[in-house]
N, C-alpha and C positions, 0 to 999 in steps of 0.2 A: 356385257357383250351382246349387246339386243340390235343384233344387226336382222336388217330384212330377209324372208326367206328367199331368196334369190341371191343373196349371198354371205352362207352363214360364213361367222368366224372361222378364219383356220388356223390354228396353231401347232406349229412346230414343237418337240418336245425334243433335247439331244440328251442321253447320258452315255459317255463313252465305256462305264461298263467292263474294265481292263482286269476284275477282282472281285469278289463276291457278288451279290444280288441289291448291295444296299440303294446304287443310283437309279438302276430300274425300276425297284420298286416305290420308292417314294416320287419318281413321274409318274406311276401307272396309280398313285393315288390324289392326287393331282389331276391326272387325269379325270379319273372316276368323278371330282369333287364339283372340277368343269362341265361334265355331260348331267349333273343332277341340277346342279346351279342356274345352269344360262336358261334365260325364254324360248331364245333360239341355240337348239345344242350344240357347240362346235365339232366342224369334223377338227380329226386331232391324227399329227401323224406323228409318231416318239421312232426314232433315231437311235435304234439301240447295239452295241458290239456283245449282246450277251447271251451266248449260246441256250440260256433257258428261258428266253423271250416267250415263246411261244408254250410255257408251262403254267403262264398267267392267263385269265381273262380277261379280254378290253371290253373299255365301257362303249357304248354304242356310238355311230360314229368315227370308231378311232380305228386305225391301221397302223402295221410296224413298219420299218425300214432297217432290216438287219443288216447293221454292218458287216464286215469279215471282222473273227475274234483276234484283239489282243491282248495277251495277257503279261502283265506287271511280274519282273521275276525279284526273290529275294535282297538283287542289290540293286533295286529300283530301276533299273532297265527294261525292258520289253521287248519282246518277241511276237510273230505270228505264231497263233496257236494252231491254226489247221493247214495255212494253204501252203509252207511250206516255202515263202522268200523270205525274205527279208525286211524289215521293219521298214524299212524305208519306202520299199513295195506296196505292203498293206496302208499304209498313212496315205499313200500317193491314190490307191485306192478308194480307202473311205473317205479323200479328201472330197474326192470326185462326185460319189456318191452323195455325199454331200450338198457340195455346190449343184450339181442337179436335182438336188429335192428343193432347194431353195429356187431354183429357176421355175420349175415347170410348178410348183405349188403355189407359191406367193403368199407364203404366208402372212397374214395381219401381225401374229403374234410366234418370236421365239424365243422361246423359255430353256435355258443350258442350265445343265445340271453340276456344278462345284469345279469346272475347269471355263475357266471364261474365254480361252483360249480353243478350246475343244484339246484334245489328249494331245502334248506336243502338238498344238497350233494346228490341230486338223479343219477346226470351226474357222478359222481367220478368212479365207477366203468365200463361204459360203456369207460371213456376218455383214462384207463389205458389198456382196453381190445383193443381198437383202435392203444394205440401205440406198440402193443405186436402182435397184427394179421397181421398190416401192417405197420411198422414203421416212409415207408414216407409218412403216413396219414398227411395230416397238418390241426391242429387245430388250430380256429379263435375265439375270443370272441369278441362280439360289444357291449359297453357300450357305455350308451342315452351321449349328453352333460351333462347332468345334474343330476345328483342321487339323491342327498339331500343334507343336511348340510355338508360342507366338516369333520366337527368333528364327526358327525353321523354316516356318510358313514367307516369313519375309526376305530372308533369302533368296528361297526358290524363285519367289515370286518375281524380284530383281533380275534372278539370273534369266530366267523366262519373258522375262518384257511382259509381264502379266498387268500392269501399271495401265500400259497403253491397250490393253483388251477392255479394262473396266471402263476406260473412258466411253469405250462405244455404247453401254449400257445406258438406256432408260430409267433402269431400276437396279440396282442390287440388291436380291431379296438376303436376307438372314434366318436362315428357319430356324430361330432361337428367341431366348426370352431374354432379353437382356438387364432384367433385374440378377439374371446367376452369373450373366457372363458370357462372354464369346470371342471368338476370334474376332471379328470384324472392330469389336470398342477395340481390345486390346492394341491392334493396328493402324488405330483412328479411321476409320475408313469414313465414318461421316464429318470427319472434317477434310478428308482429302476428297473426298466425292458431295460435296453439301448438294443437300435436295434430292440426292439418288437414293441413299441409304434405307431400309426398310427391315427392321427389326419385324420380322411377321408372326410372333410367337412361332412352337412346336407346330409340326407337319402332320396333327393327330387326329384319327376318325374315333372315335367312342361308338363300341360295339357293346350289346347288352348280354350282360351274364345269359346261359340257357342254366336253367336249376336244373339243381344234378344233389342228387346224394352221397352221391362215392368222392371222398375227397380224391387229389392230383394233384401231381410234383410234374410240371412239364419244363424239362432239360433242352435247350432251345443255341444251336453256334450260327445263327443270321448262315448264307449261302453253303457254312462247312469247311473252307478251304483251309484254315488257320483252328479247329476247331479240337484236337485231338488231344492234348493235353486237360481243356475240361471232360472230356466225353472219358478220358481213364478215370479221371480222379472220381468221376462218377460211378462207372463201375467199379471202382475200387473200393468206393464205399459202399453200396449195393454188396458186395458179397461179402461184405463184415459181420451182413443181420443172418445167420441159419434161418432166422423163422423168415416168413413173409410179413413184409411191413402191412399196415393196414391201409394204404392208400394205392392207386393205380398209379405209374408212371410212363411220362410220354417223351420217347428222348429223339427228337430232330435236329439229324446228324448236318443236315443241307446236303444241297446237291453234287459241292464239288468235292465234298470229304474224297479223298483218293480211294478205288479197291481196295490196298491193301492196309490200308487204316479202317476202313469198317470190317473187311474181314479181321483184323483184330479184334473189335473194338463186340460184334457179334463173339467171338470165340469166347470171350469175358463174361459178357452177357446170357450164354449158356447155361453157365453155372452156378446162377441166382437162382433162388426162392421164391422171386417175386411177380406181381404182374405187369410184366415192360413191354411196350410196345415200338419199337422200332421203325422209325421214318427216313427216308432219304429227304423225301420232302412233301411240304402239305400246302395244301392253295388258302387253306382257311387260318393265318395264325393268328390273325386279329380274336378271333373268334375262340380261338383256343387259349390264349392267352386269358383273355375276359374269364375263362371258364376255370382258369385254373387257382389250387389252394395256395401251390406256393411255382416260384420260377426261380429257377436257377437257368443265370443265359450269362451270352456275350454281352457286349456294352455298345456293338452296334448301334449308330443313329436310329434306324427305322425300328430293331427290337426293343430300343429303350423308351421309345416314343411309343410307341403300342402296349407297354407295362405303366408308363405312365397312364398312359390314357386308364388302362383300366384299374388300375389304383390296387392292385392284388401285389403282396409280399415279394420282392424280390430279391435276388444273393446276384450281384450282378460282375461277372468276371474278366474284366478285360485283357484284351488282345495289349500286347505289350511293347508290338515293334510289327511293321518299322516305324510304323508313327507312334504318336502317342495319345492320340485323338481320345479312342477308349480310353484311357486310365485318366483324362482330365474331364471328360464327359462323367464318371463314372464317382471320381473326388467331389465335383462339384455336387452331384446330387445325393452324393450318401452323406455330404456336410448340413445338406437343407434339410436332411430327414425323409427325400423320398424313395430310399432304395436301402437295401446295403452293398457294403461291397468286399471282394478278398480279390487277392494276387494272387497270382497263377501261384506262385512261391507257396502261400499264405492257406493255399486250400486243399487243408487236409481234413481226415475223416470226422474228426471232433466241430471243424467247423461245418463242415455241410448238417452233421447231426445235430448243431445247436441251434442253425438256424432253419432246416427242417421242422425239426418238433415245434420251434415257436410258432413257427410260419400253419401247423397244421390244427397248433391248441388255441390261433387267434388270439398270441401272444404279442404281435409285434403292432408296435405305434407307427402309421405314416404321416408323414405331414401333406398336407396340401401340396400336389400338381405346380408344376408351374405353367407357367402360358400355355395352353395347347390350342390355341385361335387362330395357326397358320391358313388354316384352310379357308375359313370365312374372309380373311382380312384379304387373301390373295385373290378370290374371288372378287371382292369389294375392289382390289386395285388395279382387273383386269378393266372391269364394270368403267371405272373413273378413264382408264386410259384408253378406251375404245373412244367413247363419247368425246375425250381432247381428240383423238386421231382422227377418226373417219367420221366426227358431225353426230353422233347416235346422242337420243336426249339421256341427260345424266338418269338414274335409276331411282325409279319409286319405290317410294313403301313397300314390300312385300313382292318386289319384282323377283330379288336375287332368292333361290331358296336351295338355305344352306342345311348341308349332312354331314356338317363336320365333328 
């Protein structure tokens, strides 16, 4: 994206954002990867409905556009969360929002985050107004490895006219490796979309251990919302030990753990032994993760990509419903050998302590990482599609300079 200083790249970022932290957070690294990357750094504007927008730092350059919140209820419906109409109100809203970020910005480049549609069709209008203001806008969609049940997935999709969204697409990214597998082969999606498809390895930044003496068990549920049933079984094993175990732990509940589930989950954690330290939420987990002896987490994309990345022990506990995204993300990688894994069912106190102690006696075999090159290869296929679009010479040697 070695566009002249007179007019840098602009890219649009959208994540609709309806439920945890995981769509934001993997644009706002993305983000980060673009502003280290380019010669000339793009300004960047992300498109977010996620009330903890503003608990991240943006990479230089970039600006938010918060949607109004809505949030995803138990039987996959949705509601506004603050402003008090109606669903159809708030969609009509962010629609709008929308289509006016795409009028007055103009962006070269817009990058949608696992709904190609935007949330119930909210991006439809902005995507068609994108290729009509500036033709050779190029549009990208990045869907996880993993969505849900391949039959699930395809349904919806069907029932959604999801079909005729992709077609608008430039690229469909896959932020997966597809030597393990993904939604998109299972789909055929590169044979229904030939020449779009774009397997771009994991979405993973490799952060360097900080040495530390004191070993860590850091307990990690990605945003919190779903996260209640690991955060007991943790305390529950926690006050099994009288003594104090010999390790510090770090247990990050996330932001939207409800009040009255952390004030349980605190009342529990009272009356241990040990040294816990309690998080709502931390801006550094890349870093923490890196740092730590052993992890017990969710199966979250962005938290499993970030224990990949740093190759440290994991017990990794997926989310069960409504999708099933975790628990197939989660098989797939404790069959290759890079993880383990237990079911919520499955994880009781024998298990956390068997695979603790291995995890802190430098017991446990990992196997090799799989792809984690999303971030280079997307940078490399922004580089390629600037230069087909707007005329910029393709990229030399040592132009692009990748932190992935």
């Amino acid at each position: 994206m070695d566009f002249t200083p007179a007019e840098r790249p602009r890219i649009l970022l959208y994540s609709h954002d309806s439920y945890g932290l995981g769509h934001l957070r993997r644009n706002l690294r993305l983000a980060n990867s673009f502003s280290e990357s380019c010669p000339t750094p793009p300004a960047m504007l992300l498109a977010t409905g996620s009330g903890q927008s503003q608990s991240f730092s943006l990479p230089h350059g970039a600006d938010t556009l918060k949607l109004p919140a809505i949030q995803k209820n138990a039987d996959g419906t949705y509601h506004s969360r603050t402003l008090g109409v109606d669903i159809a109100a708030a969609l009509r809203l962010r629609s709008r929002m929308l289509l006016a970020a795409v009028e007055a910005y103009r962006p070269h480049f817009i990058l949608v985050d696992h709904v190609p549609a935007g949330l119930l069709g909210e991006m439809r209008e902005a995507l068609a107004a994108a290729r009509r203001l500036q033709p050779n806008t190029k549009l990208l969609v990045g869907l996880r490895d993993i969505i849900d049940a391949p039959a699930r997935v395809e349904a919806e999709w069907r029932r959604d006219g999801v079909e005729a969204a992709l077609r608008l697409y430039d690229r469909i990214l896959v932020y997966g490796d597809e030597s393990l597998g993904t939604t998109a082969q299972a789909l055929r999606l590169e044979q229904r979309f030939p020449g779009r498809v774009v397997h771009t390895g994991y979405v993973a930044k490799r952060v360097d251990p900080v040495a530390s003496t004191t070993p860590n068990l850091l307990v990690t549920c990605g945003g919190g919302g779903d996260g209640q049933l690991l955060l007991r079984a943790v305390a529950e094993w926690l006050a099994k030990h009288r003594n104090p175990l010999p390790f510090s732990i770090d247990i990050v509940t996330g932001p939207l753990l409800s009040p009255r589930k952390r004030a349980d989950l605190e009342a529990r954690l009272s009356e241990v032994a040990h040294d816990v330290h309690l998080h709502s939420f931390v801006g550094d987990m890349e870093q923490r993760i890196a740092n730590a002896t052993a992890i017990v987490a969710m199966a979250g994309y962005n938290t499993t990509v970030e224990i990949l990345a740093s190759q440290r022990p994991a017990l990794l506990v997926p989310r069960e419903g409504p999708r099933m995204e975790q628990v197939l993300r989660a098989q797939l990688l404790s069959q290759r050998g890079c993880c383990h894994m237990a079911r919520v069912a499955e994880l009781s106190n024998s298990t956390l302590e068997k695979f603790v102690c291995a995890a802190m006696e430098g017991d446990l075999h990992l196997s090799p990482p799989p792809d984690l090159g999303g971030l280079a290869r997307i940078c490399d296929l922004m580089q390629s599609l600037a230069a087909e679009a707007f005329g910029q010479p393709a990229a030399q040697p040592g132009t692009l300079r990748h932190h992935g």
